[in-house]
C-alpha positions in Angstrom: 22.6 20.5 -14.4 23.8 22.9 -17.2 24.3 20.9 -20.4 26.6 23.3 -22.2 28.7 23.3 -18.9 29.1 19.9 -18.8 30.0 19.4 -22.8 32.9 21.9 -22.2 34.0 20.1 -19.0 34.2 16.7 -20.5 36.5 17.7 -23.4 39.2 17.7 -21.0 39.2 13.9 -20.4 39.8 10.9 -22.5 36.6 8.9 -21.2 33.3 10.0 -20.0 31.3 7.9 -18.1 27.6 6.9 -16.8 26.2 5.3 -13.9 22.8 3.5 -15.1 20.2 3.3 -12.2 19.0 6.8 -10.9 21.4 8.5 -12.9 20.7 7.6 -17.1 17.4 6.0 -15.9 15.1 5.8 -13.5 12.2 3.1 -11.6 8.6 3.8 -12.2 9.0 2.8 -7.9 9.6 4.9 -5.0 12.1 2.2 -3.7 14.1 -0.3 -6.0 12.9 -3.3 -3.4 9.6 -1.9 -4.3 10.3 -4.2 -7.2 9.7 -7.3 -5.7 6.4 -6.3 -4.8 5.5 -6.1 -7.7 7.1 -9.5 -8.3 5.3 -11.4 -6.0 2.0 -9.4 -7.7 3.1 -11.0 -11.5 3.3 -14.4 -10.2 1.0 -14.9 -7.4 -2.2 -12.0 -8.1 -2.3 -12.2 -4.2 -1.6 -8.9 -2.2 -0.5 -11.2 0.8 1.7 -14.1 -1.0 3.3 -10.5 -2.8 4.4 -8.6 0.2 6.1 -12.2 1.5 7.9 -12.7 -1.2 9.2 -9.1 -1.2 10.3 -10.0 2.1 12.1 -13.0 1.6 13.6 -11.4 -1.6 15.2 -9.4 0.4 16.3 -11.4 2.8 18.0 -13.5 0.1 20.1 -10.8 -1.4 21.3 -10.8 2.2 21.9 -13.8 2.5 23.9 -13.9 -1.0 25.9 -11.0 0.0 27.3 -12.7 3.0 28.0 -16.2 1.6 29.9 -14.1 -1.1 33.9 -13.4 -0.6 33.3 -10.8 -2.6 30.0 -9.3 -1.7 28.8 -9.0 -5.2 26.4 -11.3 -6.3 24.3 -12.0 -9.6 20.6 -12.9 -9.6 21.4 -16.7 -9.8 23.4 -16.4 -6.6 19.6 -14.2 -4.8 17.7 -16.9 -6.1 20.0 -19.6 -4.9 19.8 -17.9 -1.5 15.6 -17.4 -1.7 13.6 -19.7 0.7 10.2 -21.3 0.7 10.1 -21.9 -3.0 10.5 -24.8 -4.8 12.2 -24.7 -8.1 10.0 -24.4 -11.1 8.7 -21.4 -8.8 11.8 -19.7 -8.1 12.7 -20.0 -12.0 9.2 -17.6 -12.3 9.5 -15.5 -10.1 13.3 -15.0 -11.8 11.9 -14.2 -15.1 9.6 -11.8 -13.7 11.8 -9.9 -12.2 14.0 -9.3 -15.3 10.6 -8.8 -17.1 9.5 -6.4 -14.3 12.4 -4.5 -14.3 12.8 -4.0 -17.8 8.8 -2.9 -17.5 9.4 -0.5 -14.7 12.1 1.8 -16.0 12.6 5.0 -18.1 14.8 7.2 -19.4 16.2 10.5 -17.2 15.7 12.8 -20.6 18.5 15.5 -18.8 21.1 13.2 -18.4 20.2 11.0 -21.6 20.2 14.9 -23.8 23.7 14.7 -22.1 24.4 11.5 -22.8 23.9 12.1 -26.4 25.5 15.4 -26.9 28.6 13.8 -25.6 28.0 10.6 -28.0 27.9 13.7 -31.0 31.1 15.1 -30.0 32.8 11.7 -30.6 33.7 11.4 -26.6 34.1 7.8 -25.3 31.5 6.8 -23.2 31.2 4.1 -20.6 28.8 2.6 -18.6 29.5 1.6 -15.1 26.8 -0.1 -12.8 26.9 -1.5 -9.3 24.4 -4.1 -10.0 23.0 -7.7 -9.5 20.9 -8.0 -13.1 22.2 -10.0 -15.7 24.2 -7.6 -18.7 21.9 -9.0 -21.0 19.4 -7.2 -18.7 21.1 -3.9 -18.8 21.3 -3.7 -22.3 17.9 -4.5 -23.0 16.4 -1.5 -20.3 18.9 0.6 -21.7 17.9 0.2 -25.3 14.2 0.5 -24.3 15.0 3.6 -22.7 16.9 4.8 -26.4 20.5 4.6 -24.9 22.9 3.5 -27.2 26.7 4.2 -29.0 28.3 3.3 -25.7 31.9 1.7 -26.1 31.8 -0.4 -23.1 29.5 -2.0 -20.1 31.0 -2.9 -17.1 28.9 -4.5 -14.7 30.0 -5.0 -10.8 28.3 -8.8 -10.9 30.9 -9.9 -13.4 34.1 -8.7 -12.4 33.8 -9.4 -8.4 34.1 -5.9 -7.5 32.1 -2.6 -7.3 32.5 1.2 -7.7 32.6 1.8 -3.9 35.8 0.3 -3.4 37.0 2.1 -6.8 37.8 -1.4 -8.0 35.6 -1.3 -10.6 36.9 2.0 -12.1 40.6 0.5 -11.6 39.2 -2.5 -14.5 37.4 0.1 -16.8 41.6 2.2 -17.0 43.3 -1.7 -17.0 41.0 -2.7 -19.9 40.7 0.5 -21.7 44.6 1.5 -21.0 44.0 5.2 -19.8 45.3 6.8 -16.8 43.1 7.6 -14.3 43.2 11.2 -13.7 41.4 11.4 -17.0 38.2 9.7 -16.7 35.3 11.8 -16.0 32.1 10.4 -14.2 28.7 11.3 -13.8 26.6 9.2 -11.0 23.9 9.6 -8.2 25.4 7.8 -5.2 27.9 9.7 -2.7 29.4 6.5 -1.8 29.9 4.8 -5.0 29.8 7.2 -7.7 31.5 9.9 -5.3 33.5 8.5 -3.0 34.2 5.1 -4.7 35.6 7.0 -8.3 38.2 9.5 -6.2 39.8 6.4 -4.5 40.5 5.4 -8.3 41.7 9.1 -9.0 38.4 9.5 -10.9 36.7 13.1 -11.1 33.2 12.6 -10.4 30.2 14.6 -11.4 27.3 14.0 -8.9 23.8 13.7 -10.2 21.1 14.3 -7.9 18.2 12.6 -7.6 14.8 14.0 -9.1 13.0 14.0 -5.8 16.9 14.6 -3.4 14.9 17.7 -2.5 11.8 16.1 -1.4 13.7 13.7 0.4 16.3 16.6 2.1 13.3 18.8 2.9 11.2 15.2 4.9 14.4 14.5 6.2 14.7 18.0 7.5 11.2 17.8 9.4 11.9 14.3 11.1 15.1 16.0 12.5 13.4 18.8 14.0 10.4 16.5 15.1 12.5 14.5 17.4 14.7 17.4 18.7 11.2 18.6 19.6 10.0 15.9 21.6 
């Protein structure tokens, strides 16, 4: 990504905004679930009792997801869901996930350089995350990572809707009274930050992942393994 390109595109728009995981920041994790491994490694020190956990941690979320008329959920609603704990335990393993995933993330320096030149030029910018963590969360892995001066967080968990409907970008123009067509946005999923901001009339900027050609190119192989067998 070419940061002067990018400062010159988003003078054309009234707000500029972020996607948070994978995009401003990143996991110290090949895969976010990969998380909850090290979760169930916090609270238990036993390699065993930590891959179960992982398991039924994500079997929860599913769970959560379903019961939900929304489909967004908040990490009250996972733990709610979570089997085979008792209580006091479940309110630990809780806390270490927020403590893990602060722990586990850092910033993306090329988007964050962007981030900050944009802050500079006096744009507004917003921050707009599909995401089960707690705001308070958010703002405390975000300020770890040095990102600050952003007007506004809008998380999917509180408002009962998420970037891949374009709901959530429908809120961020109600709340911030700005039409559509001039909201920028810069994010690494096809289906939310993609897909999900052109159903709101959003232009969208992707970001791609730091390792999207390590994963294209293994992706790549495994196609032409199986066409080979």
């Amino acid at each position: 990504m070419k940061i002067k390109k990018e400062l010159y595109k988003a003078q054309k728009y009234d707000i500029v905004s972020f996607d948070i995981f994978d995009t401003l920041i990143e996991r110290n994790v090949e895969k976010p679930t990969d998380i909850f491994f090290q979760v169930g490694v916090g609270c238990f020190s036993n390699y065993e009792m930590a891959m179960d956990f992982q398991k039924r941690r994500i079997i929860a979320e599913h769970i959560a997801r379903n019961i939900s008329k929304t489909g967004e959920v908040n990490l009250d609603d996972i733990y709610n869901a979570l089997e085979g704990y008792d209580f006091e335990t479940c309110k630990k393993l809780k806390n270490e996930e927020i403590h893990t995933e602060i722990n586990s993330c850092y910033p993306r320096s090329q988007i964050v350089e962007l981030f900050n030149e944009l802050k500079n030029m006096g744009v507004p910018l917003v921050l707009i995350s599909d995401m089960y963590l707690p705001k308070n969360c958010l703002i405390k892995i975000l300020t770890k990572c040095g990102i600050d001066g952003y007007k506004a967080l809008f998380v999917s968990n509180e408002y009962g809707c998420d970037k891949i409907s374009g709901d959530l970008f429908k809120i961020v123009h109600k709340e911030w009274r700005i039409k559509d067509v001039a909201h920028l946005h810069y994010g690494d999923s096809i289906k939310a930050d993609i897909l999900g901001a052109r159903k709101a009339k959003v232009t969208p900027c992707l970001v791609l992942k730091r390792n999207w050609f390590k994963l294209f190119i293994n992706k790549l192989y495994e196609s032409i393994g199986s066409k080979c067998r």
